[in-house]
Wavefront OBJ file of the C-alpha trace (Angstrom):
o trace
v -140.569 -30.421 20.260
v -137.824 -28.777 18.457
v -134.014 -27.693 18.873
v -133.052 -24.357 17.813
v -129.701 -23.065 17.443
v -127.930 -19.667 17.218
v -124.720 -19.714 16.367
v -123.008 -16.489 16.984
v -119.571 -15.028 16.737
v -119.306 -14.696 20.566
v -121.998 -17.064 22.073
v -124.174 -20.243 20.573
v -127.433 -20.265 21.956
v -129.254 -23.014 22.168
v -133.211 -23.918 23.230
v -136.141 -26.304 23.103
v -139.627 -25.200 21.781
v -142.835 -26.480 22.322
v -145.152 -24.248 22.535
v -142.872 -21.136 23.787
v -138.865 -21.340 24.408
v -137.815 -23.638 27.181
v -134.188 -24.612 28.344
v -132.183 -21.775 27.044
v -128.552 -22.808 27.285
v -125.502 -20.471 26.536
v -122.022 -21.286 25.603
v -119.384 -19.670 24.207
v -118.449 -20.075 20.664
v -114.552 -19.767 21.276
v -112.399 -20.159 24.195
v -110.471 -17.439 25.255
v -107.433 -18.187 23.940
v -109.015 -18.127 20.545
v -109.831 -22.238 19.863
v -112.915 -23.927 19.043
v -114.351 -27.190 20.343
v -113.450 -30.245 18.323
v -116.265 -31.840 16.253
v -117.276 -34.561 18.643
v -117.010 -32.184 21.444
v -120.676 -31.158 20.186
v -122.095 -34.364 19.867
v -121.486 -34.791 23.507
v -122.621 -31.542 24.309
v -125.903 -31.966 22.739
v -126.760 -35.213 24.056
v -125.799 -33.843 27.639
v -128.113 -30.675 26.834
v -131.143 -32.900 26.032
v -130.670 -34.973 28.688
v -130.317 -32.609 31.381
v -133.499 -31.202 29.797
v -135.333 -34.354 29.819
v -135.879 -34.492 26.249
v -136.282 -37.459 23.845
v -135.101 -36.727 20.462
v -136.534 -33.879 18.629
v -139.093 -34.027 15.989
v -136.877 -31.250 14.240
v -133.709 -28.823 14.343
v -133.445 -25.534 13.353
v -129.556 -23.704 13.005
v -128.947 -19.855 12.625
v -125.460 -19.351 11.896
v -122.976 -16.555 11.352
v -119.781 -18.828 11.745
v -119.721 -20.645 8.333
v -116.942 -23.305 9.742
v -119.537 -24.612 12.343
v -122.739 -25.172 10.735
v -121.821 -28.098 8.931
v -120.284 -29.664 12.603
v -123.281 -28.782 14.017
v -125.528 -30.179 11.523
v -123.432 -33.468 12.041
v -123.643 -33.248 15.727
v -127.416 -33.021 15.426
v -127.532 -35.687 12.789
v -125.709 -38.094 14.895
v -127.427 -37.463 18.407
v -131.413 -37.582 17.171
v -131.089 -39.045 13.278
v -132.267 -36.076 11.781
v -131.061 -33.667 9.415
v -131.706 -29.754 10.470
v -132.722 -26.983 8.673
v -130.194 -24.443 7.654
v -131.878 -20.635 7.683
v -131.009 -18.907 4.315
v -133.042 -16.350 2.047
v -133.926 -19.469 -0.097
v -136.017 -21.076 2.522
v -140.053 -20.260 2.382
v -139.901 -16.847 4.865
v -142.574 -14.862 3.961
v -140.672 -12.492 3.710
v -139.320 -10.165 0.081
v -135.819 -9.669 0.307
v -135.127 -5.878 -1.990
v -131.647 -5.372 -1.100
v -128.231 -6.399 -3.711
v -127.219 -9.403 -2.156
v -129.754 -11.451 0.164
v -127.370 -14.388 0.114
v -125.110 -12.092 2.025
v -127.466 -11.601 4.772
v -126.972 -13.337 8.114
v -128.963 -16.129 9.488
v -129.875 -14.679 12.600
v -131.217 -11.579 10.552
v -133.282 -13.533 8.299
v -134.639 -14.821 11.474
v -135.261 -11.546 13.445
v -137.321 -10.318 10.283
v -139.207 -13.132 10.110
v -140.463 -13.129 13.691
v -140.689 -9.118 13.393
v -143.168 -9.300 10.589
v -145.005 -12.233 12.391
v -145.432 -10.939 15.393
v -145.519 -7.161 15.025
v -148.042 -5.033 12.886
v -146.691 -1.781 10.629
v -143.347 -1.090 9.818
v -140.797 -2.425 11.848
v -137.292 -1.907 12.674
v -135.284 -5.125 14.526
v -132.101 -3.337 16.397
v -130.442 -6.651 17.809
v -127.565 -5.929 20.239
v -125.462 -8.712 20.172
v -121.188 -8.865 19.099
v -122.203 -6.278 16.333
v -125.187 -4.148 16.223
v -127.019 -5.224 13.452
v -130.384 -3.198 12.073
v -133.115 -4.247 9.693
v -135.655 -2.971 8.459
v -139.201 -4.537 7.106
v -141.742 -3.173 5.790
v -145.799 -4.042 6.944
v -146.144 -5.886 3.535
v -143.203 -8.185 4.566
v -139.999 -6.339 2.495
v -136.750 -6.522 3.925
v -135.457 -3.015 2.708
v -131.847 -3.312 4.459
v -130.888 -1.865 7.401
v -127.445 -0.885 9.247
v -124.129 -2.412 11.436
v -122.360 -1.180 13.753
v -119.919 -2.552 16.130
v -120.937 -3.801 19.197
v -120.184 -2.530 22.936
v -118.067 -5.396 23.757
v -116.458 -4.652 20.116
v -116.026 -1.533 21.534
v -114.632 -2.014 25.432
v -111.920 -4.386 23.940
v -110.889 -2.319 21.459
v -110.018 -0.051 23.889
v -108.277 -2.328 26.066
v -106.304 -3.995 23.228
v -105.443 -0.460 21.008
v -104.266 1.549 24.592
v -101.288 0.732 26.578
v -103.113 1.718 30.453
v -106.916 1.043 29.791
v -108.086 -2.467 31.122
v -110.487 -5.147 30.251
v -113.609 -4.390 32.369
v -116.781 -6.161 32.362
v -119.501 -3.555 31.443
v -121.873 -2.409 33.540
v -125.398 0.123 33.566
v -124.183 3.420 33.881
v -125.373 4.903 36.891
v -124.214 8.687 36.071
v -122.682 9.892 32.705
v -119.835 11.050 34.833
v -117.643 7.783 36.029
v -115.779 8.480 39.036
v -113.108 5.662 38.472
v -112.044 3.968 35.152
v -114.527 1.165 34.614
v -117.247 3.359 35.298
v -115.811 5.676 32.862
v -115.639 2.860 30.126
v -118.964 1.695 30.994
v -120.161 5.154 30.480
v -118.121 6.215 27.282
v -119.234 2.188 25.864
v -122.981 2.199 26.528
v -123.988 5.760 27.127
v -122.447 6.239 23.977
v -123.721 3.626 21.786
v -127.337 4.406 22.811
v -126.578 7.969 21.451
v -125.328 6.471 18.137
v -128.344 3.885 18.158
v -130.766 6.633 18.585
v -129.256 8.503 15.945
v -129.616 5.661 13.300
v -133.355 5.014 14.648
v -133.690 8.935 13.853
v -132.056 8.125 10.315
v -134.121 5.636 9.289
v -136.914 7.161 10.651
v -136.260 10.041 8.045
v -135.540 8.053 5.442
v -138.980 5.951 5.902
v -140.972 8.739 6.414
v -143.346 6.644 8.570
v -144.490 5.596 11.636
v -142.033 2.535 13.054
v -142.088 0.040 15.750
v -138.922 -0.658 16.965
v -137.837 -4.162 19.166
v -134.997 -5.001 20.386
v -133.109 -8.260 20.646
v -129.747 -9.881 21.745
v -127.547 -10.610 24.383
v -126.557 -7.031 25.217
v -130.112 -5.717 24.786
v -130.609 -5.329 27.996
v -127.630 -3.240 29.074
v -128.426 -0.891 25.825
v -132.190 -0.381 25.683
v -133.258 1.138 28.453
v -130.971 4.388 27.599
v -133.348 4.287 24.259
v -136.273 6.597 24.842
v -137.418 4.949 21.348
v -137.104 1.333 22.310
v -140.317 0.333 23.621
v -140.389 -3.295 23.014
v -137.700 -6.026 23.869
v -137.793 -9.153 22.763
v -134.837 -11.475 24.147
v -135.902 -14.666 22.065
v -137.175 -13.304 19.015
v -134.085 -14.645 17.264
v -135.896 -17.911 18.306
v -139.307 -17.396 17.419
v -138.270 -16.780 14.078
v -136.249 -19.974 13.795
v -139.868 -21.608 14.866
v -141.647 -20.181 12.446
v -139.614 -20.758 9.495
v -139.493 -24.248 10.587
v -143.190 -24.151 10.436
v -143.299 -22.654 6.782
v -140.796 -25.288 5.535
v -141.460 -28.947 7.443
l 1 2 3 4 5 6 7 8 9 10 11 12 13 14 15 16 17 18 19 20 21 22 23 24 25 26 27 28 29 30 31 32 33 34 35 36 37 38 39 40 41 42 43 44 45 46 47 48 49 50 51 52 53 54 55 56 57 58 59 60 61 62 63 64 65 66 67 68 69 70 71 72 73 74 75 76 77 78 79 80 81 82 83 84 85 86 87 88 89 90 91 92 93 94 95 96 97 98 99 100 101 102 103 104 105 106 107 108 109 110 111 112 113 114 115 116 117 118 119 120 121 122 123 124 125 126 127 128 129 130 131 132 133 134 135 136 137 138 139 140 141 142 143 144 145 146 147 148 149 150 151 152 153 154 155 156 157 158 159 160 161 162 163 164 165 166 167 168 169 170 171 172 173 174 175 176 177 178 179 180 181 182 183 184 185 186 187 188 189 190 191 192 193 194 195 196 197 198 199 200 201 202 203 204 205 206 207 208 209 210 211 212 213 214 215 216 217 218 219 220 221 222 223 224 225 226 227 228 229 230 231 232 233 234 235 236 237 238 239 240 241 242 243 244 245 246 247 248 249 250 251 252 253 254 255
């Protein structure tokens, strides 16, 4: 049984694996007034998790993380609740993957782990569009090269910018767009936010698609992937816990 960890800018995610993804728990990586949990706070929080999962202690941990402040509390957490150190995805770790782009100690966690799961579980080219606080792209290749990729802000990015940069506009929680034409204000921001990003996604897809000059498979991932994908005529795969999978299998490559 392992414990694998996302740690996001907006949400940590959090599951058990044995033999697929069980137990997904969600919680949010700042409060809204801006603070974090204190250290212990986590400790607490994991034992609670594992418990109300009926879990012994892990055989291993896995943490993806974007927020370079809380991987060493996590680590700690983890450390203290099961006495054993976890696994930190980087580029250095085995991967299977070959990284061509400048800077591959630049690249985030969770990407590293999208491409690995990508190349594992997909055949061809592939291109990993994960809709989460930014829209993130990567592309791999079908011999296992990480070429690069895209970001782009993401729609909540985008809905609170407006809120925060206007003086009328409110917050409003996002929802499908029914019609392009909104009939009231939130529908119009729901509209503007998600009709609008699936245009610019589908544009990049077209991009890269160019730029490749071959056939690509295309899954998406993320929180927000479901709000998103299903205004992408190109999106034919979704994948909600492939940020997961790939935690598990670099795990595998490197215990």
């Amino acid at each position: 049984m392992l414990l694998l960890i996302d740690i996001g800018n907006t949400n940590i995610t959090m599951c058990f694996y044995d033999k697929s993804v069980k137990h997904v728990s969600r919680l949010n990586t700042t409060f809204p007034d801006g603070h974090r949990r204190e250290a212990g706070e986590y400790t607490v929080l994991l034992k609670g998790y594992t418990e109300r999962s009926h879990i012994e202690n892990p055989e291993g941990a896995v943490i993806s993380s974007v927020v370079p402040e809380l991987t060493p509390v996590f680590a700690d957490a983890i450390s203290k609740s099961f006495g054993t150190k976890p696994m930190i995805v980087s580029y250095r770790l085995k991967t299977g993957l070959k990284f061509r782009i400048k800077n591959p100690a630049g690249l985030g966690a969770d990407r590293i782990a999208n491409a690995v799961a990508a190349h594992k579980l997909y055949k061809g080219h592939l291109l990993v569009v994960d809709f989460g606080t930014a829209t993130t792209f990567c592309v791999i290749t079908s011999d296992g090269e990480y070429l690069g990729g895209a970001i782009m802000p993401g729609i909540n990015i985008s809905a609170e910018a407006l809120h925060e940069k206007t003086a009328k506009l409110p917050k409003v929680k996002l929802n499908k767009p029914e019609k392009a034409i909104g009939d009231d204000t939130p529908d119009n921001i729901s509209s503007g936010v998600i009709l609008g990003h699936a245009g610019a996604v589908e544009r990049l897809i077209k991009e890269i698609r160019k730029e490749l000059a071959k056939k690509v498979t295309i899954i998406a991932t993320g929180g927000l992937a479901s709000l998103v994908a299903p205004y992408i005529k190109d999106i034919k795969e979704v994948n909600p816990y492939l940020t997961f999978e790939g935690l598990r299998l670099i795990y595998e490559l490197n215990a």
